[in-house]
C-alpha positions in Angstrom: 18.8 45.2 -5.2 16.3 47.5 -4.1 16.4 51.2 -4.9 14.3 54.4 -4.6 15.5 57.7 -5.9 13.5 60.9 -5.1 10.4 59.2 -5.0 7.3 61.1 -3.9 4.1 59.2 -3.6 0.9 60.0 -1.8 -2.1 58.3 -0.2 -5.3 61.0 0.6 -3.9 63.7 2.6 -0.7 61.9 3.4 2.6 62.0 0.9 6.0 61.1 1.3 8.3 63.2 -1.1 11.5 62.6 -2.4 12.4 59.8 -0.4 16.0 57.8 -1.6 17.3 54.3 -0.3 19.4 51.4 -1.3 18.7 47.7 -0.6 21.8 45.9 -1.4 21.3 42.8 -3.3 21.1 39.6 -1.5 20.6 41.2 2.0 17.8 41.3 4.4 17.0 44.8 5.6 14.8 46.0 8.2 12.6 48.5 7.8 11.4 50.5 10.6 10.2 53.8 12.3 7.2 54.9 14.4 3.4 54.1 13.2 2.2 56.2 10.4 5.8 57.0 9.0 4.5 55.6 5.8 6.6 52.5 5.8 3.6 50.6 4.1 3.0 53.3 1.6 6.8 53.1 0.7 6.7 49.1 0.4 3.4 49.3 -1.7 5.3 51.8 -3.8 7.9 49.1 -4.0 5.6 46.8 -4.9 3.4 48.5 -7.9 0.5 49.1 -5.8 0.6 52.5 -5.1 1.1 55.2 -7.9 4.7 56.8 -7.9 4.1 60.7 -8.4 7.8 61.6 -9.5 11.4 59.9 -9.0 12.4 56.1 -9.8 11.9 52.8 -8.3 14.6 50.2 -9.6 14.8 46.6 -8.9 18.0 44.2 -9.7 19.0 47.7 -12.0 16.0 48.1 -14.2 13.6 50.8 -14.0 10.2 49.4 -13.1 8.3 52.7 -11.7 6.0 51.9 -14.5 5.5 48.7 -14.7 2.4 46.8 -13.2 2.8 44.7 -10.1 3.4 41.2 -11.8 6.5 42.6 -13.9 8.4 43.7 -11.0 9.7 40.4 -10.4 8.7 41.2 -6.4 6.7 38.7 -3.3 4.7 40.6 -0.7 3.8 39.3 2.0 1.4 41.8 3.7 0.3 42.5 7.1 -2.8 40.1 7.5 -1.4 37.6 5.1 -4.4 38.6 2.8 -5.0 34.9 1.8 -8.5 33.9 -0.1 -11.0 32.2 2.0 -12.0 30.3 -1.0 -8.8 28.9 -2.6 -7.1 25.9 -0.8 -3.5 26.3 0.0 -2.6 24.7 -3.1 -4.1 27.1 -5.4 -2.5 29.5 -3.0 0.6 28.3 -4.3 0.2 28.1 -8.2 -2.0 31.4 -8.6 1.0 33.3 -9.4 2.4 30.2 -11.3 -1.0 30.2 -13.7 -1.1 33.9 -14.4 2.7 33.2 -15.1 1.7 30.3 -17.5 3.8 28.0 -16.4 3.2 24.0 -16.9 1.6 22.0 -14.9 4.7 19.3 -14.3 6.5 23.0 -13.2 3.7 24.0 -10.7 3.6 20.5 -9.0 7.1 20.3 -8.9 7.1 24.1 -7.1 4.5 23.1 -5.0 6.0 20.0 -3.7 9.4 22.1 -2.8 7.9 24.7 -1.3 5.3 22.5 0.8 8.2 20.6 1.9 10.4 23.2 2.7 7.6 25.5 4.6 6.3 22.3 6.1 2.6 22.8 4.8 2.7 19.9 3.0 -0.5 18.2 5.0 -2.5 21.3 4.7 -2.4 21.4 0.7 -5.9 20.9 0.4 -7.1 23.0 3.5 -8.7 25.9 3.0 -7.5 29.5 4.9 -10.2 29.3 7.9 -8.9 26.0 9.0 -5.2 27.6 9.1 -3.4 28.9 12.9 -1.9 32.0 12.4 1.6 30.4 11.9 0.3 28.4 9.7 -1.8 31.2 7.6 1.6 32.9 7.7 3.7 29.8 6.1 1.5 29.7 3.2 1.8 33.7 2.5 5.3 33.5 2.5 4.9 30.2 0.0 2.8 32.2 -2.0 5.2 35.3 -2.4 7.7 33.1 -3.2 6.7 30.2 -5.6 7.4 32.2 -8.4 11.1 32.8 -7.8 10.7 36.9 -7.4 14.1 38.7 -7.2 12.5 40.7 -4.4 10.4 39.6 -1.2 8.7 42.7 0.5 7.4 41.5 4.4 4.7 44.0 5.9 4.9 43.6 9.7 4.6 39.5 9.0 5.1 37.9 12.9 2.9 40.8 14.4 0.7 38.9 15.0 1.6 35.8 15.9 2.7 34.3 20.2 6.2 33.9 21.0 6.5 30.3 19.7 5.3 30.8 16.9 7.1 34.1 15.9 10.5 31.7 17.3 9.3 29.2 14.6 8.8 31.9 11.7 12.2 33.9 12.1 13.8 30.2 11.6 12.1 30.0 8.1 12.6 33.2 7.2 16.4 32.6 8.1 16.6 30.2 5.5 14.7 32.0 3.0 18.0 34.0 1.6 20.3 30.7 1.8 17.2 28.9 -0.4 15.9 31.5 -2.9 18.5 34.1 -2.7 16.0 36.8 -2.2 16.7 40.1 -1.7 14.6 40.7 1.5 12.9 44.5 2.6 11.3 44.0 6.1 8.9 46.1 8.0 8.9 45.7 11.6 8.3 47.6 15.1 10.5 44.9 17.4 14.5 45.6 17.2 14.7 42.2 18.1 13.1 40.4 15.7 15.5 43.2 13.2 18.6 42.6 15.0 18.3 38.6 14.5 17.6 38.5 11.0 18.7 41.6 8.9 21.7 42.8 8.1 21.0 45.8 7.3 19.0 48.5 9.4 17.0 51.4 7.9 14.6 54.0 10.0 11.9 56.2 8.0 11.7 59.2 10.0 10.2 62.6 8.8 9.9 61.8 5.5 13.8 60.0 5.3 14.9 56.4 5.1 18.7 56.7 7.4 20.5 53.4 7.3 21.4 52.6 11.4 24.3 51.0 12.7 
């Protein structure tokens, strides 16, 4: 579960204040509102990356306004993917996992079930400037969610992608709540691509997240 209460944050000259929501556990919830709303400000917020000014950002319950990214338990996947030209997709997938500590038998094991399951298992040892865009994309998501986060935050992810392959990244994404059980928050501009895989429909306009038949 995702929740904001009275949250004011701020970027340079722009702020949003006091800004409430509620991200049910377990559902997939679409994000959305006009360019410049701040729905990337609020998700960074979300995610530790941006400084809350004043309210409360909870995740599964606990209060984790404070905490530093890696303690939230939450995955972004940003706009771009944001992937480092210099790691292979493998080290994509443990970087997380090694910051995390965990063993090695543990990260092979992970990587093996996510590489199967995203079906970037030939591309292990391929580095980011070799990847298509759908590709690129598959290994974000990997990446945001090899560590098992209670949370997976989505910046715009299928923006930039042709039809195809957005067809062939809503299909993955469908499966990534009956797989990891992931609470998902979603930002997108196409109703479409909402309407066939969230569940639950929120608009930030003026400063307020309203939850949309």
């Amino acid at each position: 579960m995702i929740e904001l209460e009275r949250v004011t944050v701020r970027v340079g000259g722009f702020g949003l204040r006091d800004v409430s929501m509620r991200v049910p556990a377990g559902s997939h919830a679409a994000l959305m509102g006009r360019t410049g709303a701040g729905k990337t400000t609020l998700m960074e917020a979300i995610c530790g990356l941006r400084r809350v000014e004043s309210g409360k950002v909870r995740i599964g319950g606990r209060d984790v306004t404070d905490e530093v990214p890696g303690m939230r338990g939450v995955g972004l996947v940003p706009q771009d993917g944001a992937l480092f030209g210099h790691l292979t997709v493998r080290e994509h997938l443990t970087f997380a996992l090694e910051v995390r500590r965990w063993t090695r038998e543990r990260m092979e094991a992970r990587v093996e079930e996510l590489a199967g399951w995203l079906g970037i298992r030939g591309l292990l040892d391929r580095l980011p400037p070799g990847l298509s865009g759908g590709e690129a994309q598959r290994v974000a998501l990997g990446r945001a969610l090899s560590f098992h986060p209670r949370v997976l935050c989505l910046d715009e992810p299928l923006s930039a992608l042709d039809d195809e392959t957005r067809a062939g990244a809503c299909e993955v994404l469908e499966s990534v709540r009956r797989r990891e059980g992931v609470t998902v928050l979603h930002i997108t501009h196409s109703r479409p691509e909402a309407e066939r895989l969230a569940d639950v429909f929120l608009r930030l306009r003026e400063g307020r997240v309203e939850v949309e038949a």
